[in-house]
N, C-alpha and C positions, 0 to 999 in steps of 0.2 A: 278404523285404525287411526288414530291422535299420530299427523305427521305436521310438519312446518309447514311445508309446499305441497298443494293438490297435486295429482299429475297429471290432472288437465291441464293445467298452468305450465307447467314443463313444456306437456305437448305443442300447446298453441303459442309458447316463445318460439319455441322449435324451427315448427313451421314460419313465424315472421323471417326467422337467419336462414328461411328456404334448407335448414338441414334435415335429412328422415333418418340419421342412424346418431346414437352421441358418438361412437368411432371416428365421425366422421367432421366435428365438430373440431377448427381451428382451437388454440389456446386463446385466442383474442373474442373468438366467437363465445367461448363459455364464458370468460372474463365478461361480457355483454349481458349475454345470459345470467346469471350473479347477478348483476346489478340491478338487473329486472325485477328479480325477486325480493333483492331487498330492498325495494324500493316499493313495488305492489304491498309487502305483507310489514313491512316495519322492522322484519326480522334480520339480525345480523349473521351473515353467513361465518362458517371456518373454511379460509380460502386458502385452498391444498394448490389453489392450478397454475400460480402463474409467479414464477421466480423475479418477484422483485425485490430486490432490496429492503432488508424490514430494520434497517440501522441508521442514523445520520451520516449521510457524506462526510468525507474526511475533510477535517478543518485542514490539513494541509494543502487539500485541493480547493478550496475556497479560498483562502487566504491568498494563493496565488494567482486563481482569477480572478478577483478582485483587484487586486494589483494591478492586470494585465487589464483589465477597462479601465483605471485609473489611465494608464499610461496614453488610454486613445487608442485602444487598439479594433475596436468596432468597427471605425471607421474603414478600417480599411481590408483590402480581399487579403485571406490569405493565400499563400505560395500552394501550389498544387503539390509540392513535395515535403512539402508540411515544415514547421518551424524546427531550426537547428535545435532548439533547447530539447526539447521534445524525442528529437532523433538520435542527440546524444545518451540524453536517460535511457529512451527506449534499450539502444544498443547495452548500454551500461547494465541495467535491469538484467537482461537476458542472458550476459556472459556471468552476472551475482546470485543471480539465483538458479538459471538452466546450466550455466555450464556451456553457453554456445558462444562464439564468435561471429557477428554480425556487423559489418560495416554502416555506419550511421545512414547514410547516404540507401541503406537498402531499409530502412525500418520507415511506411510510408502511416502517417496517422488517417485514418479512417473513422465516419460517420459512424460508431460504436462497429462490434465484429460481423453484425448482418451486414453492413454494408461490404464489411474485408471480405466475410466468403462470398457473395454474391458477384463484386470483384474476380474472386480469383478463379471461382467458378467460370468464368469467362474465360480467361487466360488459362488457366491449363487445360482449356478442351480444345484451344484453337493453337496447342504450338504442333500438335501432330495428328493430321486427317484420320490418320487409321486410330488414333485412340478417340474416344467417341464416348466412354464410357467414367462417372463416378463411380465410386466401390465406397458405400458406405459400411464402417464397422458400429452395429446397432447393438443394441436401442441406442436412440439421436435424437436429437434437436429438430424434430418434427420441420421444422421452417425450414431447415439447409435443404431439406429433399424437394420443399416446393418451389425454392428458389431454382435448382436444377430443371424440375417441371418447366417453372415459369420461362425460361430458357433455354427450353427446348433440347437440352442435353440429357442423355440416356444414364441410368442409375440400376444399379445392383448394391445387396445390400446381403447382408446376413449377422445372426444372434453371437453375438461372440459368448456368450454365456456356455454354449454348448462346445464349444473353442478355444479355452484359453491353454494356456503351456504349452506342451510340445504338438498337442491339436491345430492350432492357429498356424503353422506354417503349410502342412497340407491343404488346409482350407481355401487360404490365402491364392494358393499355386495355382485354385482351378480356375479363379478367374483373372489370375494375373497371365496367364501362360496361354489365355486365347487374343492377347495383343494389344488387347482395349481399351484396357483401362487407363485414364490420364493420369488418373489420383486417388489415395485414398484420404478419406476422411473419416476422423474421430471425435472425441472429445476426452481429457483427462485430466482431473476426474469425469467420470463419465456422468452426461445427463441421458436419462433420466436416475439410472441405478446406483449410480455414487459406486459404484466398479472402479477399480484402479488399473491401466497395466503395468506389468512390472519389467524390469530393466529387462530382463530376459527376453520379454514377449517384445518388445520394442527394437532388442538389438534384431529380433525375427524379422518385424515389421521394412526397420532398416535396408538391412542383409538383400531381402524380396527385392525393396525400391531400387536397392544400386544394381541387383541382376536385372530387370524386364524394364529399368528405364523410366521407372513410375514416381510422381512428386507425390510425396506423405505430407496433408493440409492436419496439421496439430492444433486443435480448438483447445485453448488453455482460459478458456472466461473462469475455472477456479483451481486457477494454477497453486499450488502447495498447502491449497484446501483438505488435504489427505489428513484428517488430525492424528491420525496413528502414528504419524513419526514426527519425532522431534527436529530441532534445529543441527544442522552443522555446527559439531564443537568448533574445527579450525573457525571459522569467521560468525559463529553466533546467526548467521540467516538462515531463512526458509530453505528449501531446496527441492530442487521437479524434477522429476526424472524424466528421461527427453527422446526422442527417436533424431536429436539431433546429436547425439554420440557416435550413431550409427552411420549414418548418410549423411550427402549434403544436399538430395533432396529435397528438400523442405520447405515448407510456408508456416509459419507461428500466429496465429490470433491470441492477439494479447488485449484483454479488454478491460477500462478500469469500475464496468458495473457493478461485479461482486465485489472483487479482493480490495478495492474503494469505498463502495458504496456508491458511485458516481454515476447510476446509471440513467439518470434524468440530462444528463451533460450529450447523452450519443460518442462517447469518445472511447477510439481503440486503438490500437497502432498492429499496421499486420505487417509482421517482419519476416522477408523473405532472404532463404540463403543467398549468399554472395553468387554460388554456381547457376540457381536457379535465375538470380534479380538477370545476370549475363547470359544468359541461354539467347538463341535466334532461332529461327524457322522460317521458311519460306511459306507456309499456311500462315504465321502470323501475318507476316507482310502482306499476302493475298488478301488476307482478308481486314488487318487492320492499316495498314500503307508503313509498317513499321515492323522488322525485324526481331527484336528483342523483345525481351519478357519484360523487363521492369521499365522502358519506355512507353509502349501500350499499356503497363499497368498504372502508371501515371497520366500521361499526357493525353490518352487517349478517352482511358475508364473514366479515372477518375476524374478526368474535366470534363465527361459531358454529364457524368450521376451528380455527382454535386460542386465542383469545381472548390476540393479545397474542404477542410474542418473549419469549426470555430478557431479562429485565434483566442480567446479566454479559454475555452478547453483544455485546449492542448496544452498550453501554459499551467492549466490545472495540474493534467497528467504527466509533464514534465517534472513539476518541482515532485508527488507521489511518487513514481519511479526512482528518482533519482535520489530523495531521503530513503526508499526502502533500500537503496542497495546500497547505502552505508553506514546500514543499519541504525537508522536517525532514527523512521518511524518504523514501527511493527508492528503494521495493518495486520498479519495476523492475531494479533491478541485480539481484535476487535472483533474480528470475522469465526474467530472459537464458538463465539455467543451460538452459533448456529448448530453447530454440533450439539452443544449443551439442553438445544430445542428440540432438537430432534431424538435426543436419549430421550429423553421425557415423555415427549407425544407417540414415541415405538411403546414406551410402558401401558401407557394408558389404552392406545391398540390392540397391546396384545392381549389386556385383562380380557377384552370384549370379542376377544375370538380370531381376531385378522392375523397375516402372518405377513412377513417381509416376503417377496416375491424373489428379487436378486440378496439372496443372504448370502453368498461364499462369493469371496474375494481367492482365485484360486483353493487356498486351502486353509486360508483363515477367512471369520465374518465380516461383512461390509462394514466398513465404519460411519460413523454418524456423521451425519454433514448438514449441507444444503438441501438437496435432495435424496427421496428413498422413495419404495415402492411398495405395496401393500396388495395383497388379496383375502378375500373371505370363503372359506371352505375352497366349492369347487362354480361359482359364481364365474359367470363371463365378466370381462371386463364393463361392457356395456350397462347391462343388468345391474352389476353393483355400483357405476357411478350413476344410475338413475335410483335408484333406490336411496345413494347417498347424498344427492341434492332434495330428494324429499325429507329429508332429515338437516337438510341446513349445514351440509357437507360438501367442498367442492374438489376435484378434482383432475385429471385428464386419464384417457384411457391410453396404457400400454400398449395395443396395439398400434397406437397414432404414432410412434414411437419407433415401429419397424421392430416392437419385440416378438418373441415368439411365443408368449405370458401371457396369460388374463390374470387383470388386475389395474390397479390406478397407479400414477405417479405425483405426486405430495411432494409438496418443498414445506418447507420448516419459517421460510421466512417474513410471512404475515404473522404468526403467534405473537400474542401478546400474553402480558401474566392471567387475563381474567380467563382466554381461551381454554387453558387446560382443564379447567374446571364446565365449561361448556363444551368443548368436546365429549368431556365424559358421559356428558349430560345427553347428547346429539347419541352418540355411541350406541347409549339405553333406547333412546327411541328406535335406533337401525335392529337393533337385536331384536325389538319387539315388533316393528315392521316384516323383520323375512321370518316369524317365527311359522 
């Protein structure tokens, strides 16, 4: 059978990244993997796996740090509570496009949003001994669960696909109501599925946090990325619908990777409610010499992981922020492009037989985005991303994901224009591979 990649060659990259299952295979590790290949065979892979930015950074954010080394600012450390400019946008951003109220002073910029959950991972498992427990709401972000691992904090997790609407609050109950859990985490849009929740499930989400006492961590890295709705007539911006209407427990990862294109900068800002940033515990202080939430999540985290962001960064993601929310720039017209990629590359999929895996948003279809997800007939996940890198196709497997699916997950944002016509092409050979 005429493939791009042997599958010895698979097997014996496999084996050098010591992996035996592709399930089991990091997003970084296959990125590696990839490179291998196209490096051994000359052949250019279509890279499904790994959500990077496929747009130029925003001249607004260069322009500004550019500026901000002009000025001399290399030289010198920045503040662990990150620069006012920065703190003020941040805040500004959040109450222009979420709708929340954040005092600047609580919005701390962080080494992109790995570093903010990793961060806060920390601090909401140490303000109360008896919570001991993550609740992740999946499929996720593969990494936020190993960072829990790495960390040695306990995690629960389930498919909200099988859950949404009035399902998601029974759900919710059965692990919130045994005491544990410190926090849930999300992402929305959601990665991998491009899943949305909607106000209702959120006001749920809420509702749960303010009975049993629990902080909701909201991963927004593609915040008002939902192309299905339009702008706010009243003020002409984007708008996110928020579980910060609901509660005020809350933590926001706001990142400017995506909705920027900035993701080579590492720069995020994780905005934490005013109730939360003031909370104390006595397990904090045991274990950190320091009472409160948003002082250990400064003084203590944040100066010993990396003591402080870029000062040109942040300065980047200040002036970004701060033209989005007055409606200077609209980064979303830029970041549309991706949707527009991904109708396309869902077309060309589905001629060749694949289907979307997460297709119902509630009780309309997923929208096109960043990312989507894909299966073939009744193929394991595994089996079809090996099958699909022998055909010069890459992907990550669903289950890495904490779905309860086989199938892959594919981002939109490596395509270029020659791809569509090599995908089609890659497509033919996969058809002709499992025939």
């Amino acid at each position: 059978m005429n493939t791009l990649i042997d599958r010895a060659l698979i097997e014996s990259a496999m084996q050098k990244l010591e992996v035996s299952s592709f399930e089991d295979l990091s997003i970084r590790q296959l990125v590696s993997l990839v490179k291998t290949f196209e490096q051994q065979t000359g052949q250019e892979f279509i890279h499904f796996e790994i959500g990077v930015p496929g747009l130029p950074a925003s001249q607004v954010g260069i322009d500004a740090q550019k500026a901000a080394l002009d000025r001399g600012v290399a030289s010198v450390y920045p503040s662990l509570e990150g620069e006012p400019a920065l703190k003020e946008a941040a805040s500004k951003f959040v109450k222009a496009i979420i709708g929340a109220d954040i005092a600047p002073a609580h919005c701390i910029p962080t080494v992109g949003s790995m570093q903010g959950t990793f961060l806060t991972l920390m601090a909401v498992s140490a303000l109360d001994k008896k919570k001991d427990t993550i609740l992740y709401i999946d499929p996720g972000f593969p990494v936020q669960k190993t960072q829990a691992d790495v960390l040695g904090i306990r995690r629960e997790a389930f498919d909200v696909y099988n859950f949404r609407d009035e399902k998601l609050a029974p759900k919710l109950e059965e692990y919130l109501s045994t005491g544990r859990i410190a926090a849930i985490l999300y992402s929305n849009p959601n990665n991998p599925s491009w899943m949305c929740l909607t106000d209702s499930e959120l006001r749920t989400i809420g509702e749960l946090a303010n009975k049993y006492g629990t902080i909701v961590i909201e991963d927004l890295a593609y915040v008002t990325m939902d192309f299905r709705k339009g702008n706010d007539p009243a003020t002409g911006l984007p708008t996110q619908v928020s579980v910060t209407k609901y509660t005020d427990n809350y933590i926001l990862l706001l990142s400017g990777s995506k909705i920027f294109s900035y993701a080579g900068e590492r720069i995020a800002v994780t905005c934490i409610s005013d109730k939360v940033f003031d909370l104390k515990s006595d397990y904090l202080k045991a274990k950190y010499g320091m009472p409160s939430f948003g002082n250990v999540f400064v003084h203590k985290l944040i100066y010993t992981l990396s003591s402080g962001v870029s000062h040109s960064a942040q300065m980047a993601l200040a002036a970004m922020m701060d033209q989005a929310a007055e409606g200077i720039y609209n980064y979303r017209d830029e970041v549309r492009e991706y949707a527009l990629r991904t109708e396309r590359i869902r077309e060309i999929l589905t001629r060749h037989g694949f289907h979307l895996v997460y297709d119902k948003d509630v009780d309309e279809p997923v929208g096109n985005g960043f990312f989507f997800t894909i299966g073939y007939k009744d193929m394991k996940g595994g089996e079809l991303l090996g099958k699909l890198l022998q055909c010069g196709v890459s992907g990550i497997v669903l289950t890495s994901t904490g779905s309860d699916y086989e199938g892959i997950r594919a981002c939109s944002s490596a395509i270029k224009p020659h791809h569509y016509d090599l995908l089609d092409e890659r497509l033919g050979m996969f058809e002709e591979l499992v025939k």
